[in-house]
Steps between C-alpha positions, in 0.01 A plus 500: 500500500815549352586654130695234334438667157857646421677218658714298270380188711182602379608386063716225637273296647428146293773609242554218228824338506597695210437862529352655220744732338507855591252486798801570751566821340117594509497410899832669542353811304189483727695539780694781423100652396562482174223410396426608146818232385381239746161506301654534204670149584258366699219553241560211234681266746113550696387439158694168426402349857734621719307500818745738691448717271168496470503555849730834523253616223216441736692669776586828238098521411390461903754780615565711180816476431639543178121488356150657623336329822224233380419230749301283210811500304688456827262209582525384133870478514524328870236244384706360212792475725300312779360237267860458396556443853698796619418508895571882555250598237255239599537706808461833323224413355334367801539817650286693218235268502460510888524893487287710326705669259323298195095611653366266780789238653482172313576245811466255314780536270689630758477240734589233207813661373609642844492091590687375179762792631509360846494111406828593257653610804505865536538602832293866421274273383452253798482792737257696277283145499473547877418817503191427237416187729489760812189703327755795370336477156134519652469146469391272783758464740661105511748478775601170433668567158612835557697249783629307259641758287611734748708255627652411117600835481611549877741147452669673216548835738229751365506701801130627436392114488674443832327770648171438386520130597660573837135698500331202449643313730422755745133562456446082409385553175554237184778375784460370861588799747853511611669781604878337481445426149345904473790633675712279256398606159473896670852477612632402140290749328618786741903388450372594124420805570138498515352818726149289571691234566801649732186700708329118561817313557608775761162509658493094510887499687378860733225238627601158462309400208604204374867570601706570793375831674771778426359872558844620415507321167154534397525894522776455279268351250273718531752828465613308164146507364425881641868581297354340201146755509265216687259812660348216763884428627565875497247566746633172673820599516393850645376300782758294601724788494228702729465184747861398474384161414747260338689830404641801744251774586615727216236836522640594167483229335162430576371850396695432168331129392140680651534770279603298225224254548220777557652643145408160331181496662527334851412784716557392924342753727600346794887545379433830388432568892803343638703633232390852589704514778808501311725792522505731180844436422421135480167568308719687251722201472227220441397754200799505365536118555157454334527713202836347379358170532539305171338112479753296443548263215340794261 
């Protein structure tokens, strides 16, 4: 789940029409972590009923900044703002209640202001809704709604919604089985970037899944999701490269996605074998390749 707490977005949301007067200072002092002045401003305006600023108050108590860490003040501070209607910390504090940072998880309260979040239309919120409707809080899994809000967030391009309702669509759960529509929402969750997603898509194409069979293309999918640290494509990759399948028999390079994969925790014996026929110098180099490796996008 992301971290939405130091985002200006975050204060914005549901501004009145008429901003209350100095609270753009206090974000823009937030933002540059100045957070001793952004209380300082933030404070009274929080005091008067400015719901953004009860909010970055909420989000200064949760992560310490500016103040000491207390997650009842936190929680305090987020609840006025949510029954003032502000959807991020209606959010925030759905979060604490369905964690267990307050004693045992309240799902309850969770579930009823992680709702009012989604139903006011934020997207974190809708895709959070399906992930609580897919049993991720220890709740009862119900497939049906987590759907229906998957597919909310997935219209308005969360890429984790589009890959977790291409999912759906794949196994036939809350939505009739169809592997066109699965290969769909994987493909535009993997053009986002999305490692789980680019090793599915490129799995889906390698085979014919749904979409046109491309071996070529779906290994490319899958090297983007081994680039960006997937440990399952890694070891993928390693065997395409080993087998020359939708790629060019490249010894090397198969040695170097093995070994990174076996580093993350995807051991292959039966590469290790083939692999051990490589000459030294070309051991050496797969080494070299493996322990420069950095994932990208960090």
């Amino acid at each position: 789940m992301k971290n939405r707490l130091a985002a200006f977005a975050f204060f914005a949301m549901l501004a009145p029409a008429l901003a209350a007067p100095g609270f753009e200072e206090a974000a823009a002092l937030y933002e540059d972590k100045d957070f001793t002045a952004a209380r300082t401003i933030a404070e009274p305006l929080a005091n008067e009923g400015d719901a953004r600023a009860m909010a970055m108050l909420g989000a200064m108590y949760q992560a310490g900044n500016g103040v000491a860490a207390d997650l009842n003040l936190a929680a305090r501070w987020y609840g006025r703002a949510a029954e003032a209607g502000h959807a991020a910390a209606q959010y925030a504090l759905a979060m604490i209640y369905l964690g267990d940072g307050l004693g045992q998880p309240d799902f309850a309260a969770g579930s009823k202001w992680l709702e009012k979040a989604a139903l006011g239309g934020d997207v974190e919120s809708e895709f959070t809704m399906g992930l609580l409707n897919s049993g991720a809080f220890g709740n009862p899994p119900d497939w049906t709604a987590a759907a229906e809000w998957y597919a909310k967030a997935a219209a308005r391009g969360h890429a984790e919604a589009q890959y977790n309702l291409g999912l759906l669509h794949l196994d036939g759960k809350g939505v009739e089985r169809d592997p066109v529509k699965a290969a769909s929402w994987a493909g535009k969750a993997a053009s986002q970037g999305l490692p789980d997603a680019a090793l599915d898509y490129g799995v889906m194409v390698f085979r014919g899944e749904g979409v046109k069979k491309d071996e070529k293309i779906g290994a490319q999918w899958m090297l983007v999701a081994a680039r960006r640290g997937n440990v399952v494509a890694q070891n993928r990759v390693a065997r395409l490269y080993a087998f020359g399948k939708g790629v060019a028999f490249d010894g090397v390079e198969a040695m170097t996605w093995n070994l990174l994969a076996a580093k993350g925790g995807r051991p292959d014996a039966e590469l290790d074998t083939m692999l051990a026929k490589l000459t030294p110098e070309e051991k050496a180099q797969a080494k070299t390749r493996a322990a420069q490796f950095k994932v990208e996008g960090q």
